[in-house]
Each structure stands twice: as C-alpha cells, then as structure tokens.
C-alpha positions in Angstrom: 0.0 0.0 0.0 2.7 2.4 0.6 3.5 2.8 -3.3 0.3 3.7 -4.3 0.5 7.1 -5.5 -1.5 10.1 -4.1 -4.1 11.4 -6.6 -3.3 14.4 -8.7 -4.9 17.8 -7.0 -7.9 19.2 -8.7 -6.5 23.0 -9.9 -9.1 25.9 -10.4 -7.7 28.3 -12.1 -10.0 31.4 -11.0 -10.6 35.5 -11.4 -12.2 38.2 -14.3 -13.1 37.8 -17.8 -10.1 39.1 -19.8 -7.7 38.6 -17.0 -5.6 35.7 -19.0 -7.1 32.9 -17.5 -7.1 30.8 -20.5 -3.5 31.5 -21.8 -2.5 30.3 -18.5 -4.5 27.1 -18.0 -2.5 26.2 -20.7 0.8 27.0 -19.2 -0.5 25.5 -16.0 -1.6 21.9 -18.5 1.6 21.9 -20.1 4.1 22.1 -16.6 1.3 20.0 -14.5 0.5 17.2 -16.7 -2.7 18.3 -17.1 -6.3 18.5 -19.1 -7.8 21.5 -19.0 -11.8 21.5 -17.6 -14.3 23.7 -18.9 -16.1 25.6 -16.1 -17.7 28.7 -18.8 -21.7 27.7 -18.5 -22.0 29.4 -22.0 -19.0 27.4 -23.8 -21.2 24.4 -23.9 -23.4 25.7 -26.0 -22.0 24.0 -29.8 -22.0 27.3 -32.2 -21.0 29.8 -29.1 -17.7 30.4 -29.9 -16.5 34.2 -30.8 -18.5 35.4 -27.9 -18.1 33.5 -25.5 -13.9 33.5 -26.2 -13.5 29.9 -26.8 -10.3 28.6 -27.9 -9.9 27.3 -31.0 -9.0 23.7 -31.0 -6.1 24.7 -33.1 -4.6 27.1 -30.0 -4.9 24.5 -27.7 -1.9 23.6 -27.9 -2.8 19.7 -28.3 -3.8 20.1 -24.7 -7.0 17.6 -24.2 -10.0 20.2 -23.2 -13.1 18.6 -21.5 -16.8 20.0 -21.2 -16.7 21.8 -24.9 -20.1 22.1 -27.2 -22.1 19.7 -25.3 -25.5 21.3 -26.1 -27.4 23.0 -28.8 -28.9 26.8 -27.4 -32.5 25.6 -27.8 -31.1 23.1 -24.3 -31.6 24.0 -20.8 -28.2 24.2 -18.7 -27.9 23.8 -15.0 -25.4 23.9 -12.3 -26.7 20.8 -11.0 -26.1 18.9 -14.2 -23.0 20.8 -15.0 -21.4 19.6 -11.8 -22.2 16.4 -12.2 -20.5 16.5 -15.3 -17.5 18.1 -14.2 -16.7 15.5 -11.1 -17.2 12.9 -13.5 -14.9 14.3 -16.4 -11.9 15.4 -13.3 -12.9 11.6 -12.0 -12.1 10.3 -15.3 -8.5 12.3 -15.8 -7.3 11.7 -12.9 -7.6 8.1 -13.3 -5.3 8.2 -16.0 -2.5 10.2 -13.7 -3.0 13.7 -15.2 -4.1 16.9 -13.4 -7.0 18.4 -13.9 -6.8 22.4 -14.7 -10.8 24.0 -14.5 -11.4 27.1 -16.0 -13.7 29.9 -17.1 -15.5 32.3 -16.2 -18.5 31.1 -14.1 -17.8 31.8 -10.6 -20.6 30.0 -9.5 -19.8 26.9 -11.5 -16.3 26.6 -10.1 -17.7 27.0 -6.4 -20.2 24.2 -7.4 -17.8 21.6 -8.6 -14.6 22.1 -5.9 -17.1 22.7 -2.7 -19.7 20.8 -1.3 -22.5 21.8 -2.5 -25.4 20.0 -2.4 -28.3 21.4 -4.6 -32.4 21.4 -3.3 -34.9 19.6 -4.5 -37.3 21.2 -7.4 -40.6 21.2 -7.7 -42.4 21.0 -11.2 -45.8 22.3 -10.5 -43.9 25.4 -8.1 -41.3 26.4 -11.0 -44.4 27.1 -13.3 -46.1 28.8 -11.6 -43.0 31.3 -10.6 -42.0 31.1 -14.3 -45.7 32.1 -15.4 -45.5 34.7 -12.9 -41.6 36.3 -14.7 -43.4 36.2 -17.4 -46.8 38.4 -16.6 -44.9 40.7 -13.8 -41.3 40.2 -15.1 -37.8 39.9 -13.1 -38.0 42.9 -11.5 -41.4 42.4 -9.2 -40.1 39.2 -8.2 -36.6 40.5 -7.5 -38.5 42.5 -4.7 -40.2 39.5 -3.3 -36.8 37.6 -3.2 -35.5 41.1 -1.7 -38.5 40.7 1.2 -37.8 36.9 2.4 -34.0 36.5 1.4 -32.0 39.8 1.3 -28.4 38.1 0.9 -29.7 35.8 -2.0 -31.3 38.9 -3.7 -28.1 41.3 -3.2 -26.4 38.5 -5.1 -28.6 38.2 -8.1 -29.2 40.8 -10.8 -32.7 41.9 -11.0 -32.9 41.3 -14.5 -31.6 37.2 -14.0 -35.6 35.9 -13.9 -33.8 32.2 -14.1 -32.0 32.5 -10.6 -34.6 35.0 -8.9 -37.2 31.8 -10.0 -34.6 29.3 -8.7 -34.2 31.2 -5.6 -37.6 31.7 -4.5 -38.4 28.4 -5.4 -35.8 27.1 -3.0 -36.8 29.2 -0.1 -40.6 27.8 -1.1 -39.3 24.2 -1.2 -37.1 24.3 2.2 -38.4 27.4 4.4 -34.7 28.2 4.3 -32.9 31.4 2.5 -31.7 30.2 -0.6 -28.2 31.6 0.3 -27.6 28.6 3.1 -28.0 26.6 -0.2 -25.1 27.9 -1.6 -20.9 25.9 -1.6 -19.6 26.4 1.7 -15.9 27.2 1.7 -15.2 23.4 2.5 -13.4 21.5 -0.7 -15.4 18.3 -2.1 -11.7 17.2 -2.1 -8.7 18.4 -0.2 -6.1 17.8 -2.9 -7.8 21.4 -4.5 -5.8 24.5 -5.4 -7.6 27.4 -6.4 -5.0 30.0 -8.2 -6.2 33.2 -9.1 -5.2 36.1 -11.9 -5.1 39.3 -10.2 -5.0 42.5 -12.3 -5.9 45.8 -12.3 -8.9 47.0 -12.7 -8.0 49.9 -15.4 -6.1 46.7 -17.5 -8.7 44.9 -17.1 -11.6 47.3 -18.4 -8.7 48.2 -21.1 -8.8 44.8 -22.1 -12.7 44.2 -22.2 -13.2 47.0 -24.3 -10.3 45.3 -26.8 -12.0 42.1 -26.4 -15.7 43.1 -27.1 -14.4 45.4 -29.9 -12.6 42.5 -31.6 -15.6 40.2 -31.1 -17.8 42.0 -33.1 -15.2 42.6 -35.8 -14.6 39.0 -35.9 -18.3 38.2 -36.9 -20.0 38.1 -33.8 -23.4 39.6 -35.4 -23.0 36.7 -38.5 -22.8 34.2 -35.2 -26.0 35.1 -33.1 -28.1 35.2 -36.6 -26.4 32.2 -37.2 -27.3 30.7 -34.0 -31.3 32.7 -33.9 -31.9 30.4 -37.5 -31.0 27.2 -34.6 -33.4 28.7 -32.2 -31.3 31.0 -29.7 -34.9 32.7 -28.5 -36.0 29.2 -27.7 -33.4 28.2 -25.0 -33.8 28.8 -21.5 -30.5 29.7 -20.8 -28.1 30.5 -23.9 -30.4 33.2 -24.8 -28.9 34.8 -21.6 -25.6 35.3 -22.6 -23.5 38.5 -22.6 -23.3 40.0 -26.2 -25.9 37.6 -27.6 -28.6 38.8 -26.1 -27.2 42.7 -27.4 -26.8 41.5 -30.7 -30.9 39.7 -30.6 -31.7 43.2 -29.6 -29.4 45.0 -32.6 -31.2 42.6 -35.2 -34.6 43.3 -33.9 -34.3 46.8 -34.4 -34.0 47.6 -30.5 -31.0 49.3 -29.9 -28.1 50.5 -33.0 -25.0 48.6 -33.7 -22.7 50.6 -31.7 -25.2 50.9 -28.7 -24.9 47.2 -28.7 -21.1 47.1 -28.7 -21.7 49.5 -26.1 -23.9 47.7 -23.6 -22.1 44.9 -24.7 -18.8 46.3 -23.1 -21.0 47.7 -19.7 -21.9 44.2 -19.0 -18.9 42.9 -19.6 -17.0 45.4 -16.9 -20.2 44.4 -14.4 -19.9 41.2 -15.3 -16.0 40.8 -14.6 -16.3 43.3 -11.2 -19.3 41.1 -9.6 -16.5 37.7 -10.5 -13.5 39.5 -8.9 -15.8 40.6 -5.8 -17.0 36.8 -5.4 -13.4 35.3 -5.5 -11.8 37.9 -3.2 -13.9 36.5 -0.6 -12.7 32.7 -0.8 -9.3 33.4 1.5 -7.9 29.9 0.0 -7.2 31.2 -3.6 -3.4 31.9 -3.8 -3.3 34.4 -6.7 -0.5 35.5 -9.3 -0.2 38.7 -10.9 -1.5 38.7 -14.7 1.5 40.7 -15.7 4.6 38.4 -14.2 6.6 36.7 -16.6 7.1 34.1 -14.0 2.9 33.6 -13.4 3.1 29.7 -14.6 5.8 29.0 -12.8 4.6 30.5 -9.7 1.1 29.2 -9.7 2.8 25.5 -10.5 4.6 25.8 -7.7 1.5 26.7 -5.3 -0.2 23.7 -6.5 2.8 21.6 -6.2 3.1 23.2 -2.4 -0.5 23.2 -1.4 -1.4 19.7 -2.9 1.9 17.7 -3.5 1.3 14.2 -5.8 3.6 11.9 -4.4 
C-alpha cells in the first residue's frame, strides 16, 4: 500500500473575464501534466464560440479540453447537471494520472464543482407557476419579493436574471430556508484542491474588455447570433442569456443601434468581470498570481505543487 501514489490535485484556475485565465490554463496543463476543464456555462453551448472566447481547437496547444459544445442553445443548462458532469470528467483524468486544470468564467460553477455543494430539491408544478409569474410581472417584481424573504440571496442576483430569482424563490418555497444557506460552503469536495487566481488591475482589465468586445464583433459576432437565432437561440432557456448575444438579438430586432450594442455589450462585460472579482476575493484559499509576471506559470505550479503535492 505504501506505493500507491497520491491522486493528482484538482486545480481551479480562477478570477475576471479578460484577465488571462485561458492563456495560462495552458501553461499550467503543459508544466502540470494536465487537461484542461471547462467551467464557462456558455462554452457548452455547440456554435457559441466568438463570444463567449472559446479557444480554437487549433490554439490549444494539443492540450485535451473537457466539457466543450455539449448542447445546442435551444437546451436547458444547470449547475446541478454541470457539476455532475464536471466531477465525473476530473474523475475520469485523474484516473489516468493527469491533473486536472478548470477554467472559465463562471464563478458559481467553479464554487459548485470544488465545494460541497449540495443542490435542493425542485418542484415541477412550483417552478411554473414562478416562471408564469416572470413572465406576466417580469424579473423585476419578483426580485423585490426575493428582496422581502432572502435579502443576501437577492443582493447577489441581478434583477434582471428571472432564471435564478425563480430558482431562488423556489428554494426558499421548497425548504423554508434562505436560498443563500444553499449555496458551496468554503469546504473542498476534495482536499487535494488548489484554487489559483489572476489578479489584475482594474483599469487593465476594463482596457482589455473593451479590446475584447471590440474585436468580437469585428470577428463576426453579429454573423454568429443570426447564425445561432436560424438554430433557435430565443428558444433556449439559458443560452439566450448570454453577454453579447442577447445585445446583438436586440441589434437585429431593431431595439438598440450597432454601436449601442457594442456598447452595452462592453458595460456588461465590466459588471460582469467586477461582480467575479468581488466573489473570489472573498474565498481566502485562492493563492493568486499577478496577470502581468513573466514568472505567473511558474509561480502558480509551484503553489499547487506546495499546497497539494502528488507523491
């Protein structure tokens, strides 16, 4: 028994949209051993691709990616299934003796798949019934109801997310409990886990947005969501959702002008990557590297070789 290896740590590569996370998963992959874990909830979505940043299989770097175009947008996606899907993809790599690396940009994803997080119960005939009611009052009203029995869960959720306000009252419905004692405690699922974080400015980082979302739309990001509407974008639940999609819908149905959609596009993308920052900050177990050191890979290999050695 005493030359059976330890199992290779679970790394979570963590922080803003824009920051670098990708470049360096692949750094991380490459000096680890590793396979690289989805964790964006968009990048599932097959077709999703110049807006939601994924990585061409040819940059990859031959590096194996897991969790890639597993839906079409007219298909629901939840955390609950997405974890399961997750434990069983890191299950499966670290059988084999490599590391797993998770990334993207989901903060609530990542926290679902390395914590323990168990997920409540749902009830069929509740959920339409709150969804019939988004639909007559809209996000907004039922934001305020959330805000009346469950302030923390409703500080934490954007008024205009019907899907989680739904999801949250629902939960408080189901278990008389705030839906905020339902979310990950900061308690690994496993103990071999290393969360790494980017840090970086915040002026860099809007810099980069704004270079991001300009190049998005030059690349054909308009071409994609029409694309992706002919498939039945309005139809899904939850791809419909997504940051600069959901612009664009509104640019091709004569809602908003092109450049107010690059715009908005741009503004949600700042919120977006300040409300990830602000959730990670708080998890005092991330060991974070500077976006901007030569060194970063190196550095953040070594903190997962210190804080979760294999052998």
């Amino acid at each position: 028994m005493d030359n059976v290896p330890m199992p290779q740590p679970i790394v979570a590569l963590v922080g803003a949209t824009a920051s670098g996370k990708t470049g360096l998963s692949l750094d991380l992959a490459e000096r680890l051993g590793g396979e690289v874990v989805n964790t964006d909830a968009m990048q599932v979505y097959r077709g999703m691709d110049i807006g939601t940043a994924k990585l061409p299989e040819a940059e990859r770097r031959g590096v194996p990616h897991h969790l890639l175009d597993l839906r079409e947008v007219t298909e629901p996606s939840t955390v609950a299934e997405f974890q399961g899907l997750a434990r069983d993809a890191i299950a499966d790599i670290r059988e084999r003796d490599r590391v797993p690396v998770l990334v993207g940009g989901s903060a609530l994803y990542t926290r679902a798949i390395v914590d323990r997080f168990e997920f409540p119960g749902t009830d069929e005939s509740l959920r339409r019934e709150l969804e019939a009611e988004l639909e007559r009052i809209g996000s907004h009203a039922l934001h305020e109801r959330l805000a009346g029995v469950d302030p923390e869960a409703a500080a934490a959720i954007l008024p205009d997310n019907g899907r989680r306000v739904v999801r949250a009252l629902e939960v408080v419905a189901l278990t008389g409990r705030p839906y905020s004692a339902s979310l990950p405690r900061l308690e690994y699922a496993d103990p071999l886990t290393v969360q790494v974080g980017v840090d970086i400015d915040r002026p860099t980082l809007d810099a980069r947005i704004e270079q991001r979302v300009e190049e998005m739309f030059a690349d054909g990001l308009v071409e994609e969501v029409e694309a992706l509407l002919a498939r039945g974008l309005q139809d899904g639940r939850t791809a419909n959702r997504a940051i600069g999609y959901r612009e664009v819908v509104g640019f091709l149905a004569g809602d908003r002008s092109l450049a107010e959609a690059v715009e908005q596009t741009k503004a949600a993308t700042r919120r977006f990557a300040r409300r990830q920052d602000a959730w990670f900050r708080k998890d005092p177990r991330i060991v974070w590297v500077a976006h901007d050191d030569p060194d970063r890979a190196d550095r953040a290999a070594e903190a997962v070789r210190a804080a979760a050695p294999t052998a």
